[in-house]
C-alpha positions, 0 to 999 in steps of 0.5 A, spaced: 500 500 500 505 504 501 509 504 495 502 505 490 501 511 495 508 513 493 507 511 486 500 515 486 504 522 488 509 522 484 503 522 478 500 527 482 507 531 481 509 529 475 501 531 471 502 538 475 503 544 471 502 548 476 510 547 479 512 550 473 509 556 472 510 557 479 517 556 477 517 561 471 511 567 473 514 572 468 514 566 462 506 564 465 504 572 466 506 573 459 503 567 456 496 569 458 497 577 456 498 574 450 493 570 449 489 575 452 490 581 446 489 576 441 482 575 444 480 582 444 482 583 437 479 575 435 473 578 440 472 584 434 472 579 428 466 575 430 459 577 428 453 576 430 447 572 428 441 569 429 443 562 428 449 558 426 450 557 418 445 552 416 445 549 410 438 545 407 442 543 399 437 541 395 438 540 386 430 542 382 429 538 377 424 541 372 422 537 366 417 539 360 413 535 354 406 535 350 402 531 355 395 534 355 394 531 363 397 530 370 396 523 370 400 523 363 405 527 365 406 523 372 407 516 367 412 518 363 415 523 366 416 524 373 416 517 375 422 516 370 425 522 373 424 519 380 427 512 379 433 514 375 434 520 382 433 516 387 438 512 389 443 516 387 448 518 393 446 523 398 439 524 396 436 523 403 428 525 400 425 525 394 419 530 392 415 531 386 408 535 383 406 533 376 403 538 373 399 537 365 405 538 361 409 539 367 414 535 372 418 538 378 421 534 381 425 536 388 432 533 391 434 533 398 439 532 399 444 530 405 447 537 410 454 538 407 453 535 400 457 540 395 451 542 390 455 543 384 458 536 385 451 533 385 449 538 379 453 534 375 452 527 378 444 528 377 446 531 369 450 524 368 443 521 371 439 524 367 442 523 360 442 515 361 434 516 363 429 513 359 425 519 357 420 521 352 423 524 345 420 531 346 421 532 354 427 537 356 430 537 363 434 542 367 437 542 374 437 548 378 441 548 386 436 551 391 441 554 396 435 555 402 441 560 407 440 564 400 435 568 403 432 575 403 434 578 409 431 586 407 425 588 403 424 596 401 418 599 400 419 604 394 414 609 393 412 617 391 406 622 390 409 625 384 411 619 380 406 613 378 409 606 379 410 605 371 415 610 372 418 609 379 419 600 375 424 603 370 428 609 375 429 602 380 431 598 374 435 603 372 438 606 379 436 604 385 437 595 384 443 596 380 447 600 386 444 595 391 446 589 387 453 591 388 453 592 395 458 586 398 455 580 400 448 581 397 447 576 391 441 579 388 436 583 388 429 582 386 423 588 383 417 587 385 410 590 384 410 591 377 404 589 375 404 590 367 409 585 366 406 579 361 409 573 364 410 574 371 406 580 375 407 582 382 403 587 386 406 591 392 402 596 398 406 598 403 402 602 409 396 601 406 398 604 399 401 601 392 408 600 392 414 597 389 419 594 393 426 591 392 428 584 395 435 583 397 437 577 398 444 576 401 449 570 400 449 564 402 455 564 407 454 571 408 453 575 415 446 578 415 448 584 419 454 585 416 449 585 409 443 589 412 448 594 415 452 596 408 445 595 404 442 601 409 447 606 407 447 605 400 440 606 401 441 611 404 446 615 399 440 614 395 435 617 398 439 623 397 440 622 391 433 621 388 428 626 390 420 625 390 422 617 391 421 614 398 426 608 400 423 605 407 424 599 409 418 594 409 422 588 412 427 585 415 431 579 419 437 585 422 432 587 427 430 581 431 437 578 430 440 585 434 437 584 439 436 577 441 444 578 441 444 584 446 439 580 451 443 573 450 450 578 451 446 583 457 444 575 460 452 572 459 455 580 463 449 579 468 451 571 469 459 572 469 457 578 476 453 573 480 458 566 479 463 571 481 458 574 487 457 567 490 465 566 491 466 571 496 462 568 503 465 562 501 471 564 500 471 571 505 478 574 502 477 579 496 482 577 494 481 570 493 474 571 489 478 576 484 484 570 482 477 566 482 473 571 478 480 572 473 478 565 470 472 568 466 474 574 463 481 569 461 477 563 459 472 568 455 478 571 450 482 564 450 475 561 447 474 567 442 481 566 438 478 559 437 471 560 435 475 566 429 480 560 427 474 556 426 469 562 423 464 561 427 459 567 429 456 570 436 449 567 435 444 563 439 448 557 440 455 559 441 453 565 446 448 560 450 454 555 449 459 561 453 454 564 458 452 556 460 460 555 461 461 562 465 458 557 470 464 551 468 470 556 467 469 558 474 470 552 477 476 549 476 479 556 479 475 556 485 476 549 486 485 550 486 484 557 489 479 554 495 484 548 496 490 553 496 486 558 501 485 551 506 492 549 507 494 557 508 488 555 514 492 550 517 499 554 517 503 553 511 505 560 507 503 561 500 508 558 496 508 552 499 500 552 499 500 552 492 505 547 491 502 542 495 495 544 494 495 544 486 498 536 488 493 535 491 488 536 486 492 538 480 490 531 476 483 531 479 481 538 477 484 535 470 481 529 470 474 532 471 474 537 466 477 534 460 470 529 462 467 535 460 470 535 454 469 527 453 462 530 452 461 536 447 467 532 443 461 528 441 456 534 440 462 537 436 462 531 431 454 530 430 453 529 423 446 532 420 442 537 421 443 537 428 451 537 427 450 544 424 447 547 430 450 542 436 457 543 432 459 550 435 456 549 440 460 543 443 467 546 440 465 552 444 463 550 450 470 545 450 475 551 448 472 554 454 473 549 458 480 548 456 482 555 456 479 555 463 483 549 465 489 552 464 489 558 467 486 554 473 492 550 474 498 556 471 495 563 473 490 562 479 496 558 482 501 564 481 496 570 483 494 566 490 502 565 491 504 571 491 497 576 493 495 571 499 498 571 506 499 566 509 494 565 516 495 561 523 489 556 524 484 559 527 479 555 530 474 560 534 474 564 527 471 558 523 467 554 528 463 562 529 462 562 521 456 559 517 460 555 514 461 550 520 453 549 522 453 546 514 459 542 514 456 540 521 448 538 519 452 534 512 456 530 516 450 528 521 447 526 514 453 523 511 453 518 518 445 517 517 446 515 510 453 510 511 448 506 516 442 506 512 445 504 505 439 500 503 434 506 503 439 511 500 440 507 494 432 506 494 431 513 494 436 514 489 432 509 484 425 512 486 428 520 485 431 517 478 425 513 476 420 518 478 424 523 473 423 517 467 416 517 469 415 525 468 417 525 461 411 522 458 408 528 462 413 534 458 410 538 452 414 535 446 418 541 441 423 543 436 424 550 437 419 554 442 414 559 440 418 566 440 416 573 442 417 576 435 414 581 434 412 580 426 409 575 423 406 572 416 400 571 414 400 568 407 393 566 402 392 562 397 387 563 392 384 558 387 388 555 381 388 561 376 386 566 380 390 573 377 394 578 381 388 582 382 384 578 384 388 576 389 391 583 391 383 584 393 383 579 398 389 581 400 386 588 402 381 585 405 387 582 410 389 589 411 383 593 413 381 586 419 390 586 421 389 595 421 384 593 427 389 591 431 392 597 435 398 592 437 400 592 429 405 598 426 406 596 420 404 592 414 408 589 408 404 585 402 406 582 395 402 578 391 404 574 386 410 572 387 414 567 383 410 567 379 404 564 383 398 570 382 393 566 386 398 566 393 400 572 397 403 574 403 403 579 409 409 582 413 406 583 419 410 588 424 407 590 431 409 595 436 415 595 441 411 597 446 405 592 444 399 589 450 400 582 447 404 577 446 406 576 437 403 569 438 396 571 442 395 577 438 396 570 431 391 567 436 385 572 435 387 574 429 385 567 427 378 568 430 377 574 427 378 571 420 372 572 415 370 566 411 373 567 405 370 562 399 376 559 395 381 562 399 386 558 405 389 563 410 395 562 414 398 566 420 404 562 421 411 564 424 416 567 422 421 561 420 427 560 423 431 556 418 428 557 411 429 549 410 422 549 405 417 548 411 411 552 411 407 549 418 410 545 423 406 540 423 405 537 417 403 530 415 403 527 408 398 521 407 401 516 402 398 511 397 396 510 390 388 512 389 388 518 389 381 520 390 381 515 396 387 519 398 383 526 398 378 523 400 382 522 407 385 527 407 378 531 408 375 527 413 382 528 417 382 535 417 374 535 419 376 532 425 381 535 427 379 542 424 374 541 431 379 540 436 383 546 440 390 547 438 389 546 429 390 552 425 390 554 419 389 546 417 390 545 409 390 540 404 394 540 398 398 536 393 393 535 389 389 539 385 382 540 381 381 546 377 375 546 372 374 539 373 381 536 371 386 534 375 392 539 374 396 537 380 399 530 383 404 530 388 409 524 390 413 523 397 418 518 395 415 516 389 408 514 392 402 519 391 402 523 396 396 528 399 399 533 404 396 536 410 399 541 414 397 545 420 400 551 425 399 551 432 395 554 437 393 556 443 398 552 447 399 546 443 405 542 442 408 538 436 408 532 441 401 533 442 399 534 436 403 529 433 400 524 437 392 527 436 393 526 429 396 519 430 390 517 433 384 521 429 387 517 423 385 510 425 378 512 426 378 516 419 384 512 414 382 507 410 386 500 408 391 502 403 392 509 407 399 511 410 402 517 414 408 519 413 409 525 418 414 531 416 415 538 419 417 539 426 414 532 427 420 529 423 425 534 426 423 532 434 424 525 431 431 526 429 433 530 435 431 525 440 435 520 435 441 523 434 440 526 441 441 518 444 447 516 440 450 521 443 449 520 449 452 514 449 457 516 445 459 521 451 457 515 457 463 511 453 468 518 453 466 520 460 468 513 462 474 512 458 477 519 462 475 516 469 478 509 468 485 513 465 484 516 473 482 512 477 486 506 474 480 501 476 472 500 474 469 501 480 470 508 482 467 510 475 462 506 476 461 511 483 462 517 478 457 514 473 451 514 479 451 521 479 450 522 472 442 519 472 441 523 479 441 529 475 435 526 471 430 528 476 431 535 476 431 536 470 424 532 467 421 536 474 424 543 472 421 542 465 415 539 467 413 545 473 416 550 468 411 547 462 418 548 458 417 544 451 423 538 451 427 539 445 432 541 441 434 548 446 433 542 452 436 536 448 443 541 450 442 542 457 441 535 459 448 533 455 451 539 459 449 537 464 453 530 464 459 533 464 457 538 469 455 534 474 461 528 474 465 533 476 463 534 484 462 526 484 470 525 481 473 531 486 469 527 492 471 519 489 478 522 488 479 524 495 477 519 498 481 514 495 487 519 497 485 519 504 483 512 504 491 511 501 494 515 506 491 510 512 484 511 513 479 506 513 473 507 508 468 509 513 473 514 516 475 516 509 468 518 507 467 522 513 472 526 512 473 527 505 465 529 505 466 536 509 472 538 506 469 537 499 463 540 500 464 547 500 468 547 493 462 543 492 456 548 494 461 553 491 461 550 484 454 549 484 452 556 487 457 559 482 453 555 475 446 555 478 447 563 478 450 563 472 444 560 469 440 564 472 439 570 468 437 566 462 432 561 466 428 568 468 426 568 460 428 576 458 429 579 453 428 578 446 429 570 444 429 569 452 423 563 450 429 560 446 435 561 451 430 558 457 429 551 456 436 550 457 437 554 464 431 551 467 433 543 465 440 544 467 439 548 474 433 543 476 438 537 474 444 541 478 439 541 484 437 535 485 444 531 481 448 536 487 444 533 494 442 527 492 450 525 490 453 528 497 449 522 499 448 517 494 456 518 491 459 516 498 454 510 500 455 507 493 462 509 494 462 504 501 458 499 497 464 498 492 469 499 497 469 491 499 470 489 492 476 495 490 480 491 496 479 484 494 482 486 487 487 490 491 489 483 494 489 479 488 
């Protein structure tokens, strides 16, 4: 046993980086103002962003011959189309509408997938295709993060819109389309134009109005921002002609920045406030506090190297970690600030205590890492929201390790003094009632181990049970403050007709004193029976956006031949209208119509199913003029936005159980929207999961040199479970992708209380004390690092979970899983660690005498 304790500090020594730049300050210091320069100047290279650049690739492929019906079009056509496309490699759905002479047929195809290189391989397809002698075929990449990210009204009360059509022809789209980053930019409202007319009204007048659309990998801020001054330099120049903007994404992306920036300064305040009454010395807190500012520059350097953007994602990621990248300073400061408490000067304390901890703290942070390594890697969709996040989240940790073993050390050896022992101060503090209650806990817990272990499965099978009962969802609902409301009219319909219908719109949506302004185009791409209304409400508004939707819908007129829509404004453009959408699949068509009808009449009677539509497929005049397919069966879509409170979760499963009273033998559904995308968040976020257990449990095998320690650590990890599902469940929170994070957060964060426990015990255990002992010491000297980590990540999280400001719906989830899981995963291993550690104990012996 003597020579393993040995043998075990000289690991300790040797993994201790902490002697070294205890031996070299000047090289450490300048090290870390190095670094920190180069963080400032990385810091003012980000840009903002609402979300990470998503990709949906996506190749049309239209096709055209002399058929007279849809039906011949369908045969000849666009199922030959479909069979030679759909085995080819990355093409994970196949869409397509036939139409009378007409076939378009939609690729999607696999995130990451080069468009050019699919292009050409679909080109080759296509020319070994047998297709009929008169049909011609052209392929289009559709790049959807190619999106409008500004529209401007143009208007005037001296010039008709003929006339204001050839001035923005001549100079106001020329002078955009040159400004950095905008792809191209589209003229709306001309209504003259023979093949493809438009309308336009923009504050309840005729307008025109230019379109930007920026590129693909383009910065929407960046975009907007050079597109406002170049409208404005032509303001100047064109008198009698207003330019104003009618719509644009830069407004909301702006302030859901500042809010998540304001919360990310607030959280780095309450994670340093918690410090001092643990701590009592200033100067402490403040070596404990230099790690955020640090951390934070330190995992700016990587975010620029690897072009990411401050949006969403990666500024939850850092005002998660703010939390994380406290604790390992805390925990080296803490322990350094206890053996100056027992006598020994400041250089000695650092040394021996960094020893002490130096490779635990090590240990447990690069579990952090074992589980955003993989969140970095996922593929997918959900790898182009999770990827920044988990490298984000594992440069900071590291960053913040580094310091917490080079700079922290350093700082505390030379600011803090050396301090006798103090008994009568300590036992006065409030400190000493705590540690005193938790050990009477702890002794009650070691002589009652069957039913601590019993709890410990009652608390995680309770958590279990509660996520039947949480609200399923992929994004939250937010609190925008705009809105669409699009139309369609019947197949057929011209543009002023529908521009009427829109106007009908306007004069109900002007009723509402929340609505500031109102942006309509009509006809676009060329569809003159479709229209859409922008809608942008007051700052200062008394409803919330998803409310004032809500009574909209009820004040809705019947409109004969027209289908409404008040829908969100997308977060990503991935070609989805609704979230809930629904196709049912089979080859009789009228029996397909047929079912969807009878299931839109059934749903269309429960609370919750708005707008509800039936399309792809279509009558006009008595002729079937649309046929559409889902991976090469017929297919009728239905689609729904969702009000009043419900959940995709819930929808989902309501129409499931609608369908088997109404659809008939041969009938299937097929569910896409955010149904689809739930689905793939749970599945990707499952194997995940294991992937990070399998990382987590390599790390803590490498430490502890044994399988049952781990096994220790590992407990803690579904303790955490119980907190989260009821935080969620109490809050009402949606469990989905925002919340998805949150819990894998957590696996990381809560291994490390249960490893500096288990780590010290076993150094206690190894210097001579007996298991029970051991815990019984080990237990109260670690629980103020303990509690001060938690209290430091909980208060973190805190001014996210609160729910302000502008995507404060989005951000909240998150907090609120990983707050409650923090709670309950901290009280319940302080018991459940130790006793199953006492369980196991018995069995790392007997190995130990093999």
């Amino acid at each position: 046993m003597q020579h393993r304790s040995m043998a075990g500090q000289s690991l300790r020594e040797r993994w201790n980086i902490s002697r070294l730049a205890l031996k070299y300050p000047w090289l450490t210091l300048g090290f870390w103002v190095a670094l920190s320069v180069a963080g400032i100047f990385a810091f003012g290279s980000l840009k903002y962003a609402l979300f990470p650049d998503i990709t949906f690739p996506v190749l049309v492929v239209n096709g055209s011959h002399s058929s007279l019906s849809a039906e011949d079009t369908e045969a000849n056509l666009t199922r030959p189309l479909e069979q030679r496309l759909k085995n080819l490699a990355g093409v994970d759905k196949v869409r397509s509408q036939s139409y009378p002479g007409q076939s378009v047929v939609s690729l999607a195809l696999a995130v990451g997938t080069d468009l050019e290189a699919a292009k050409r391989e679909v080109q080759t397809a296509l020319a070994q295709a047998a297709l009929p002698a008169d049909a011609t075929v052209t392929v289009a990449p559709v790049n959807l993060n190619e999106t409008a990210v500004a529209s401007y009204a143009i208007q005037s009360d001296t010039s008709d819109l003929d006339t204001l059509a050839k001035v923005a022809r001549a100079r106001i789209v020329p002078a955009l389309e040159k400004v950095p980053g905008v792809l191209k930019v589209t003229l709306l409202g001309e209504r003259g134009l023979a093949d493809n007319p438009t309308a336009v009204r923009f504050g309840g007048k005729d307008a025109l109005a230019v379109q930007v659309i920026k590129r693909a990998r383009a910065n929407t801020l960046e975009v907007v921002r050079s597109v406002d001054q170049e409208v404005e330099r032509l303001r100047q120049a064109l008198t009698g002609i207003e330019l104003r903007l009618a719509a644009t994404q830069a407004d909301y992306i702006r302030e859901a920045s500042q809010a998540t920036v304001e919360a990310l300064a607030l959280a780095v305040a309450l994670s340093v406030m918690v410090i001092f009454p643990f701590l009592g010395s200033w100067r402490a807190t403040l070596i404990s506090a230099l790690a955020i500012p640090i951390s934070l520059l330190g995992t700016f350097i990587v975010m620029a190297l690897l072009g990411f953007n401050l949006e969403t994602i990666t500024l939850l990621a850092l005002a998660l970690v703010i939390g994380i990248i406290i604790d390992d300073a805390i925990v080296d400061v803490e322990n350094i600030a206890r053996h100056l408490d027992e006598g020994e000067s400041p250089y000695q304390a650092a040394v021996l205590a960094t020893d002490e901890i130096g490779l635990t703290v090590t240990a447990a942070t690069m579990t952090i890492v074992a589980v955003f390594l993989p969140v970095g890697l996922m593929g997918g969709v959900l790898g182009q929201f999770f990827r920044p996040f988990g490298i984000t989240v594992s440069a900071a940790v590291i960053t913040s390790l580094l310091v917490a073993r080079t700079l922290s050390p350093l700082l505390a050896s030379r600011w803090l003094k050396a301090r006798p022992h103090r008994p009568a101060k300590i036992e006065a503090s409030w400190q000493t009632g705590l540690v005193c209650r938790y050990r009477r806990i702890l002794t009650w817990a070691l002589e009652h181990r069957p039913a601590v272990i019993a709890l410990a499965l009652a608390s995680f099978v309770a958590g279990l049970a509660l996520i039947p009962l949480i609200p399923k969802g992929f994004i939250p609902h937010l609190d925008r403050g705009e809105f669409n409301v699009q139309f369609a009219a019947s197949l057929g319909t011209p543009v002023e007709d529908s521009l009427a219908v829109a106007k009908q719109l306007e004069d109900i949506l002007r009723g509402f004193p929340d609505v500031a302004a109102i942006f309509t185009t009509v006809g676009e791409r060329g569809a003159s029976h479709r229209g859409l209304l922008y809608v942008k409400l007051r700052e200062e508004r008394t409803l919330k956006t998803f409310d004032l939707q809500d009574q909209l819908r009820d004040r809705l007129p019947p409109l004969e031949g027209v289908d409404v829509s008040v829908e969100d404004i997308p977060f990503v453009d991935n070609g989805a209208q609704k979230p809930l959408e629904v196709a049912l699949l089979g080859q009789d068509l009228e029996q397909l119509q047929s079912a969807a009808a009878a299931l839109k009449e059934r749903l269309a009677k429960q609370p919750g199913f708005a707008d509800l539509a039936v399309g792809g497929a279509g009558q006009y005049e008595g002729l079937t003029v649309e046929i559409s397919h889902l991976d090469g069966e017929r297919a009728v879509y239905l689609s729904s936005n969702l009000s009043r409170g419900l959940t995709i979760g819930e929808a989902t499963d309501r129409v499931k159980a609608a369908a088997k009273t109404v659809l008939p033998a041969g009938v299937r559904l097929s569910f896409g929207g955010d149904t689809e995308n739930v689905s793939n968040v749970f599945g990707g976020f499952a194997a995940t999961l294991v992937l990070s257990v399998v990382c987590i449990l390599g790390v803590l095998l490498w430490l502890f040199r044994s399988w049952t320690d781990p096994l220790v650590v590992l407990l803690s990890l579904p303790l955490s479970v119980v907190g989260a599902m009821l935080a969620q469940f109490v809050t009402r929170s949606d469990f989905g992708m925002i919340s998805v994070i949150g819990i894998i957060f957590l696996l990381g964060l809560v291994n490390k209380n249960a490893i500096i426990l288990v780590d010290y015990i076993n150094q206690l255990r190894a210097g001579g004390l007996a298991t029970r002992e051991a815990i019984l010491k080990a237990g109260p000297i670690r629980l103020r690092p303990i509690l001060m980590t938690t209290a430091a990540a909980i208060l973190g999280m805190l001014p996210i979970a609160l729910g302000l400001g502008a995507g404060a719906e989005l951000r909240a989830p998150m907090a609120i899983a990983i707050i409650g899981g923090l709670l309950t995963s901290t009280l319940l291993s302080l018991i459940v660690v130790p006793v199953a550690y006492s369980l196991f104990a018995p069995l790392k012996e007997s190995k130990h005498t093999l």
